[in-house]
C-alpha positions as CSV (number, residue, x, y, z in Angstrom):
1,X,151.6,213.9,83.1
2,X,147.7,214.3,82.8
3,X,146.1,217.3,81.4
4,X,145.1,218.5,84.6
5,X,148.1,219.4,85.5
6,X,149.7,220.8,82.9
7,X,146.2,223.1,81.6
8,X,145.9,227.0,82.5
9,X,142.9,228.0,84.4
10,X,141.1,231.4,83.4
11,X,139.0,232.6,85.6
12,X,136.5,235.2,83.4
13,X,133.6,237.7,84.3
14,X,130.7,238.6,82.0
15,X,131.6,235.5,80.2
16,X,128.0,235.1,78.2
17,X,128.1,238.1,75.7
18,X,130.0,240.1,73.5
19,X,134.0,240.3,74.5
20,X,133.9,237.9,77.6
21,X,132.5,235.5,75.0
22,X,134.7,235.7,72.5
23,X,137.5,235.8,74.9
24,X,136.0,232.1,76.8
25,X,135.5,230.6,73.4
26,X,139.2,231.8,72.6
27,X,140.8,230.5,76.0
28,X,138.6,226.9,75.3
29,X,139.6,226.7,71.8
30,X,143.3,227.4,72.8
31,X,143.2,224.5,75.8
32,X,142.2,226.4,79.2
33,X,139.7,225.4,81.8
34,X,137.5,227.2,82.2
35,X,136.0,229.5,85.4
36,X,132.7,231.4,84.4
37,X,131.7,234.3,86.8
38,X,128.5,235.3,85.9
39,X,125.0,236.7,87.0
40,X,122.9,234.0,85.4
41,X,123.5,230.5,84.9
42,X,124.4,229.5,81.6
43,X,122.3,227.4,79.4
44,X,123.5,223.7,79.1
45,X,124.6,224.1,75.1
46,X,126.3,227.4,75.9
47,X,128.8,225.1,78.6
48,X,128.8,221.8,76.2
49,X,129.8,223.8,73.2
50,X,132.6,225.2,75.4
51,X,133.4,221.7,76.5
52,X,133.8,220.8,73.2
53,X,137.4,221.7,72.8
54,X,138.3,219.2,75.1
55,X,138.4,221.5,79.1
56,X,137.0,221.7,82.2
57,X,134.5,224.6,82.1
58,X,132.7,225.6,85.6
59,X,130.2,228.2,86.6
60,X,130.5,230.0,89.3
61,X,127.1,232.5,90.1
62,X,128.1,236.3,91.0
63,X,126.7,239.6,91.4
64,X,126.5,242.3,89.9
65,X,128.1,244.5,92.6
66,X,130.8,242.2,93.6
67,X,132.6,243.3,97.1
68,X,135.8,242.2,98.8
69,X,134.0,239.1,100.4
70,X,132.1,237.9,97.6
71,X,135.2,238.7,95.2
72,X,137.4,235.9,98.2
73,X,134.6,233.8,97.8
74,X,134.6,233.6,93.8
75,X,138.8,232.9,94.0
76,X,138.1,230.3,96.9
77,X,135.6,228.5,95.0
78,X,137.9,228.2,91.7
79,X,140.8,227.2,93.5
80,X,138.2,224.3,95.4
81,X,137.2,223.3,91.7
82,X,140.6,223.7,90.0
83,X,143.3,223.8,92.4
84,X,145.0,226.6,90.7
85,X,144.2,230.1,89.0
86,X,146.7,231.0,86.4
87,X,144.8,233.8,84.3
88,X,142.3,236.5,85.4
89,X,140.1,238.8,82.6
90,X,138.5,240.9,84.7
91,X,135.5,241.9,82.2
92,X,133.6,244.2,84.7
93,X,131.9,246.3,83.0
94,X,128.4,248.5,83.7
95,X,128.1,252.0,81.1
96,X,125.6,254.6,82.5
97,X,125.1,257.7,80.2
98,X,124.3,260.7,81.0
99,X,125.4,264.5,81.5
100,X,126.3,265.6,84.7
101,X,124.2,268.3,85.0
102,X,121.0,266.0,83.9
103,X,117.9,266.6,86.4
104,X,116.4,263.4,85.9
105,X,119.9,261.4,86.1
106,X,119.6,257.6,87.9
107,X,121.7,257.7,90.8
108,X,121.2,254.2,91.6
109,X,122.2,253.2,88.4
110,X,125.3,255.3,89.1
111,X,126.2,254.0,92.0
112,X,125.7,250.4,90.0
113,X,128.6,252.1,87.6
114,X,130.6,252.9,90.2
115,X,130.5,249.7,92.3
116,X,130.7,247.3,89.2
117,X,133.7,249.1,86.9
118,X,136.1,250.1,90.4
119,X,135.1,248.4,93.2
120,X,134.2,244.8,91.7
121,X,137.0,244.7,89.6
122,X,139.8,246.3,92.3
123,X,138.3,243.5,94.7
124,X,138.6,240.4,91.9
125,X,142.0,241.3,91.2
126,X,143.0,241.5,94.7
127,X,141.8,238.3,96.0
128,X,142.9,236.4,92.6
129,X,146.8,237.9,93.0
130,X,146.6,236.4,96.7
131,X,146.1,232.7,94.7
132,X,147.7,233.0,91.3
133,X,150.8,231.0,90.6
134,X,153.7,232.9,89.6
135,X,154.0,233.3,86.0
136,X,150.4,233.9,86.4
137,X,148.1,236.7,84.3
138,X,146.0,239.8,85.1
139,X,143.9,241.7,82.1
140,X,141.2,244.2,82.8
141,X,139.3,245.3,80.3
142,X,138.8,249.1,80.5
143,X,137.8,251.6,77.4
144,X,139.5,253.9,75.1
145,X,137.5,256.8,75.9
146,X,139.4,257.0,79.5
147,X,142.2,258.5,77.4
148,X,140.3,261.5,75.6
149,X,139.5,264.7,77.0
150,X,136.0,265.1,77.1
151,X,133.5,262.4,76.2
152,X,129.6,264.1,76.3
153,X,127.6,262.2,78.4
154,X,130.2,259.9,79.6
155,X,132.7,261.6,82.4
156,X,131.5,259.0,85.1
157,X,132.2,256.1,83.0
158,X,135.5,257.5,81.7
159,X,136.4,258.3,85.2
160,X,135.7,254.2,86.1
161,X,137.9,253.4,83.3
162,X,140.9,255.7,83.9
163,X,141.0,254.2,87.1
164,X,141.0,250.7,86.1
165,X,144.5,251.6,84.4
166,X,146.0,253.5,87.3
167,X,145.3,251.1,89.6
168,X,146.4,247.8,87.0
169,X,149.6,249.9,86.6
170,X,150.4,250.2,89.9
171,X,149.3,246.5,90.6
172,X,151.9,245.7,88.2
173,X,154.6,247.2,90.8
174,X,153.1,244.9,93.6
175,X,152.8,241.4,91.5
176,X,156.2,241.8,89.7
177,X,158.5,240.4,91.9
178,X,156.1,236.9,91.6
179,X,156.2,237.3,87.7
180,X,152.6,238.1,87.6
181,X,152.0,240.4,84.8
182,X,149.2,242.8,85.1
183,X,147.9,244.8,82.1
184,X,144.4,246.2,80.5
185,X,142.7,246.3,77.2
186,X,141.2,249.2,76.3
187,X,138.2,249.0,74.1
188,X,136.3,251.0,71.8
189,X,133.4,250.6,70.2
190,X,132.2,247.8,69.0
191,X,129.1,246.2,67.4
192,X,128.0,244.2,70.0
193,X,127.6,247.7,71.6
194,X,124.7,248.2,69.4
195,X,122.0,246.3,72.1
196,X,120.3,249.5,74.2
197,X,122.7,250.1,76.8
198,X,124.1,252.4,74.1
199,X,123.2,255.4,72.8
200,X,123.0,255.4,68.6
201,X,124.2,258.8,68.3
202,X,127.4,257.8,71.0
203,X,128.1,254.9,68.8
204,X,127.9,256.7,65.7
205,X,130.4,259.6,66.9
206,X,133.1,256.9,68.2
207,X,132.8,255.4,65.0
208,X,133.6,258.3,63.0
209,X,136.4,259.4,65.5
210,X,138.4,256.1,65.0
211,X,140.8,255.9,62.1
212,X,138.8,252.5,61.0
213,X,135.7,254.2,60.8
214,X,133.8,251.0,61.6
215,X,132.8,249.3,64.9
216,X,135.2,246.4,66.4
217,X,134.4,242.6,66.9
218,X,134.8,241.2,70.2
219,X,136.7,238.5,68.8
220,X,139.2,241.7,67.9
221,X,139.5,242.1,71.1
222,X,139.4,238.6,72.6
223,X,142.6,238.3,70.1
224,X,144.3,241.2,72.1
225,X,143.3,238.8,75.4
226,X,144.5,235.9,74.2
227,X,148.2,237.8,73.5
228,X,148.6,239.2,76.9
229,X,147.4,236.0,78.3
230,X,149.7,234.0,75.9
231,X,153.3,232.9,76.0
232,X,154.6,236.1,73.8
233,X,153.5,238.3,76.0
234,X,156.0,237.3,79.2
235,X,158.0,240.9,79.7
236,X,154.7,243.3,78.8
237,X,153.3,244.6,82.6
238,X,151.8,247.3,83.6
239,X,150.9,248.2,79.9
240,X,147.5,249.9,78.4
241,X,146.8,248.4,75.1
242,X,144.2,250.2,73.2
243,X,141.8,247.9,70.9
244,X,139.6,250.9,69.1
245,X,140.4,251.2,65.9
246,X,142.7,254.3,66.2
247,X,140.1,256.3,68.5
248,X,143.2,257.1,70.6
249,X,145.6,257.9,67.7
């Protein structure tokens, strides 16, 4: 039997920083092939070093905003390359800050929020569960602040988040009966968080309301992955694991 047809293939979005990765360099180090979704194409070391481990690593150009069609698209494309589609990390992520009372709030940017966090990732997990083999896996990455009450500055993105988990949990229900476990990592904050996109003084007060008091690693998280993706992790669906340190305990 040849290692094509015995290898998973992970389909992963937001592969090129921070927890998507850690998670792809995880998956290659532990034997997948590889299906990269992302925005811009990677630089030739970046797939190489991937290759290293001994896979099949592919990159597939997306957008931002992905919709149903270019989610359909994505799947089709992976199952032309790979003939099969046995894990999905659905790493969608866009955070917009910002209270919602703020005059001078981006709408576009949103909207971006909106269509990225729900839409995109609703849409990649539907068209990937029509493909998946049985036995297959579904993890969304969502965030730990989608469990507090009240996050300053960050209701819309909570709001994106908590959905992610209703929706994977009722997902769960639908891909059961084909063994297809569906669950999400929740994530907190972590230092690859410190790049712009987040504030310094939202950082700082999710570090000192975890129990750690520090920021994660992505590989922390990419760890998480790798178990729900993993053989140990056969009977867990339709579960919410929280990788933050104890900011939800």
């Amino acid at each position: 039997m040849d290692r094509a047809s015995i290898c998973r293939v992970a389909l992963v979005t937001q592969a090129d920083s921070g927890v998507g990765l850690a998670t792809v360099q995880a998956l290659a180090e532990g034997g997948s092939d590889l299906a990269l979704a992302l925005e811009v194409e990677p630089d030739a070391h970046f797939l190489e070093s991937l290759r290293s481990y001994g896979g099949r690593v592919v990159f597939f150009p997306t957008s931002s905003r992905l919709n149903t069609v270019e989610a359909t698209q994505l799947v089709r494309a992976v199952m032309a390359a790979f003939g099969r589609l046995d894990v999905l990390v659905a790493n969608n992520v866009r955070r917009v800050e910002g209270q919602i009372d703020d005059e001078d709030v981006d709408e576009d940017a949103l909207e971006e929020q909106l269509s990225m966090n729900i839409k995109g990732t609703f849409a990649l997990i539907k068209a990937a569960s029509k493909v998946m083999n049985e036995g297959g896996r579904v993890i969304a990455l969502g965030s730990s602040i989608a469990d507090r009450v009240g996050t300053p500055g960050l209701a819309e993105f909570a709001a994106t988040r908590a959905a992610i988990a209703a929706f994977c949990k009722g997902a769960s229900h639908d891909l059961g009966p084909r063994s297809i476990t569906v669950n999400v990592v929740q994530v907190g904050a972590l230092e690859s968080d410190v790049d712009g996109a987040h504030s310094q003084e939202t950082l700082a007060a999710e570090r000192e309301a975890n129990v750690l008091k520090r920021l994660g690693q992505p590989s922390e998280v990419a760890h998480a992955i790798m178990f729900l993706a993993g053989p140990g992790a056969t009977f867990i669906t339709g579960s919410v694991l929280n990788v933050d340190g104890g900011y939800n305990a």
